[in-house]
TINUDREN-370843 format. One record per residue: residue in one letter; residue number from 0; x, y, z of N, C-alpha, C in turn. Coordinates in Angstrom, 3 decimals. Example, Ala and Ser with C-alpha at 12.3 -4.5 7.8 and 13.67 -1.06 7.14 Angstrom:
BEGIN
NODE lumza pamar       nu       nv       nw      cau      cav      caw       cu       cv       cw
NODE     A     0   13.190   -5.690    7.800   12.300   -4.500    7.800   13.200   -3.300    7.800
NODE     S     1   12.850   -2.250    7.080   13.670   -1.060    7.140   12.900    0.030    7.870
END
This chain:
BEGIN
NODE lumza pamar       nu       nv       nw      cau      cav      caw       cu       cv       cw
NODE     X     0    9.104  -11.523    2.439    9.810  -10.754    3.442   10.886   -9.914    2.768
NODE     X     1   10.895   -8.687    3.185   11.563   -7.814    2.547   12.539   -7.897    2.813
NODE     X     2   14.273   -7.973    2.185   15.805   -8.270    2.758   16.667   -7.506    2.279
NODE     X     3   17.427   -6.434    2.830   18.505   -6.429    1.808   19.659   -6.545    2.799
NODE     X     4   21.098   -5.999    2.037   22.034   -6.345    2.312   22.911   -5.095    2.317
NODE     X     5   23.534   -5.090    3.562   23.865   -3.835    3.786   25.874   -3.696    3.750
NODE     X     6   26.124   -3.026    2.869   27.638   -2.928    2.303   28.468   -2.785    3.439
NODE     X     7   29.467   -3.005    3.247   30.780   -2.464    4.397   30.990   -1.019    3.996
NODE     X     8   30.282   -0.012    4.871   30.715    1.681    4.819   29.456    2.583    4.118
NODE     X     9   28.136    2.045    3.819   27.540    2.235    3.352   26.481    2.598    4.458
NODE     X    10   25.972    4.038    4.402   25.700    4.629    5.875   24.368    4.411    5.900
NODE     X    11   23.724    3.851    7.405   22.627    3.273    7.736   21.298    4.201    7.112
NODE     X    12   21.241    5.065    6.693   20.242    6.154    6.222   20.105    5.756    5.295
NODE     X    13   20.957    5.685    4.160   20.767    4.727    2.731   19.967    3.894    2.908
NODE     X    14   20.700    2.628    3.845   20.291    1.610    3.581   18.892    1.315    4.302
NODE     X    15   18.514    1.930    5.065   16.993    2.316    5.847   16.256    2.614    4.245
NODE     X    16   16.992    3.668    3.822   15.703    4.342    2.445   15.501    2.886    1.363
NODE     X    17   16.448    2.195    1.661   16.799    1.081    0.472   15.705   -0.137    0.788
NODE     X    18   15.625   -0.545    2.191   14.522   -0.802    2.654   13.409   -1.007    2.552
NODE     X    19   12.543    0.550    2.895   11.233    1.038    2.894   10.943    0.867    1.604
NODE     X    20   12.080    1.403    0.605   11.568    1.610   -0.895   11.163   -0.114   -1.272
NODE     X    21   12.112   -1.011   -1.141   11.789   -2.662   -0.853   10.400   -2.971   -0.511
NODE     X    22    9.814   -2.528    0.619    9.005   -2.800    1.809    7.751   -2.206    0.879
NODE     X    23    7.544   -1.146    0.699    6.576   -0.285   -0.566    6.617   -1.060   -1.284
NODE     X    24    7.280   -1.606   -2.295    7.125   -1.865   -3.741    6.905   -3.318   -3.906
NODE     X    25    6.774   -4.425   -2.240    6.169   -5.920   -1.897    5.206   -5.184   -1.560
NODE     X    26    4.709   -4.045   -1.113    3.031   -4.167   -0.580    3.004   -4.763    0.928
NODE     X    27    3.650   -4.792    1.889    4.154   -5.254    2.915    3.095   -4.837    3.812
NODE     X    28    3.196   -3.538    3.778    2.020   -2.382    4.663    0.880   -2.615    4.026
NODE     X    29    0.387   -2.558    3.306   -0.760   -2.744    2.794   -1.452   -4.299    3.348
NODE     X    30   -0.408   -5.108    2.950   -0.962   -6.314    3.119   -1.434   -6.888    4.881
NODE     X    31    0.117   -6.249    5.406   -0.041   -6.312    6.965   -1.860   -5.865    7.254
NODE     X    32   -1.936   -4.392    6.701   -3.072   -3.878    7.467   -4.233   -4.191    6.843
NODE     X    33   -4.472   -4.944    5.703   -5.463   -5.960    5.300   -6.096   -7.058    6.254
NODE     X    34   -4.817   -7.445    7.029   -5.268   -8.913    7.823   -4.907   -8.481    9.368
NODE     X    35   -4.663   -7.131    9.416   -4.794   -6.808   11.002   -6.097   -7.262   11.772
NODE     X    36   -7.233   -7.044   11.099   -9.036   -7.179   11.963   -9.318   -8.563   10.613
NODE     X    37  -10.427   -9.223   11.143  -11.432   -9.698   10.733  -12.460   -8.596    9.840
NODE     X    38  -12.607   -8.872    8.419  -13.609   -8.279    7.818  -14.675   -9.338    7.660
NODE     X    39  -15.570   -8.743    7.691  -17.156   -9.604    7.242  -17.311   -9.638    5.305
NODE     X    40  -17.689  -10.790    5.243  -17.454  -10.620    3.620  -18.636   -9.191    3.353
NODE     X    41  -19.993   -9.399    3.963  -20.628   -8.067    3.573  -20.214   -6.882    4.070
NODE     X    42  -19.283   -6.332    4.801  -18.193   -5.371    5.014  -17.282   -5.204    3.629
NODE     X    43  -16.662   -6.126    2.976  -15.619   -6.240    2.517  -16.376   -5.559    0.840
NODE     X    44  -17.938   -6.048    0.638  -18.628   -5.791   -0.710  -18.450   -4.863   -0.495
NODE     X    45  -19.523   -4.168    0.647  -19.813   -2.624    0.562  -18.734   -1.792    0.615
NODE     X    46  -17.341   -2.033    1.182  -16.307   -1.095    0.954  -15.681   -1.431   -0.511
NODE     X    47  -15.714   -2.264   -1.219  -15.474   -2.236   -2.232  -15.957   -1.271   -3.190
NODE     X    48  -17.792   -1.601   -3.032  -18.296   -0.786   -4.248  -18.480    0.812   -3.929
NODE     X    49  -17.883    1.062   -2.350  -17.726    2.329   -1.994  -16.421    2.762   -2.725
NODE     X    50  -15.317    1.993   -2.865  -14.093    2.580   -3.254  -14.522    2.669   -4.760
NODE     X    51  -15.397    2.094   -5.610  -15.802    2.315   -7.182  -16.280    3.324   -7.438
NODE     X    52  -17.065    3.416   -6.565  -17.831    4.561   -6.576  -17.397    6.144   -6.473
NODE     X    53  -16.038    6.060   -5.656  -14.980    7.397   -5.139  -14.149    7.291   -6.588
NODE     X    54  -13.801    5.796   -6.998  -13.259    6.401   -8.082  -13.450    6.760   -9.188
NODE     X    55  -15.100    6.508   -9.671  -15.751    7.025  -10.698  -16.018    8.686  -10.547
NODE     X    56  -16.341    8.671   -9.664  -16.919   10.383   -8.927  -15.547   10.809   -9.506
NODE     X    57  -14.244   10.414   -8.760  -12.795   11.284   -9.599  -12.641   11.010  -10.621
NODE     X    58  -13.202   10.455  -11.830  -12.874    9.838  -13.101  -13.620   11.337  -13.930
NODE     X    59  -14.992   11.624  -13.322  -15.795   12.295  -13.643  -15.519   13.524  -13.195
NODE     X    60  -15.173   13.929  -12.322  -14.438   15.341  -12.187  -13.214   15.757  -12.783
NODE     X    61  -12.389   14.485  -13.003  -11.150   14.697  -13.745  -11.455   14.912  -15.304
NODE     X    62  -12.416   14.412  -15.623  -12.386   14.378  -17.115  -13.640   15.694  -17.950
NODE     X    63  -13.855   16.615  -16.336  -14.829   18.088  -16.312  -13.440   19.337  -16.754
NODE     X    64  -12.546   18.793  -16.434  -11.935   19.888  -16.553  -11.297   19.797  -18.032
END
């Protein structure tokens, strides 16, 4: 759980950015929306070797230029 601690005079906009940047860098969002639905493990393969596959395709265009 993400925490921080917010100073005496230290204006709520900071400490909001101080936050999120917290909240990002545990993976918070990510993880939340991992376990929002039920995946099927054969759901979970095929989007896997779909995401390998997107990132080879950019590995291979990146390395055309």
């Amino acid at each position: 759980m993400a925490e921080i601690h917010v100073t005496e005079g230290e204006p709520l906009d900071i400490a909001l950015r101080r936050f999120k940047r917290k909240v990002q860098q545990e993976d918070i969002i990510k993880d939340v929306k991992r376990h929002s639905y039920y995946m099927k493990p054969g759901e979970k393969r095929r989007l896997k070797q779909a995401l390998a596959r997107k990132r080879l395709r950019k590995r291979k265009r990146m390395h055309r230029r």
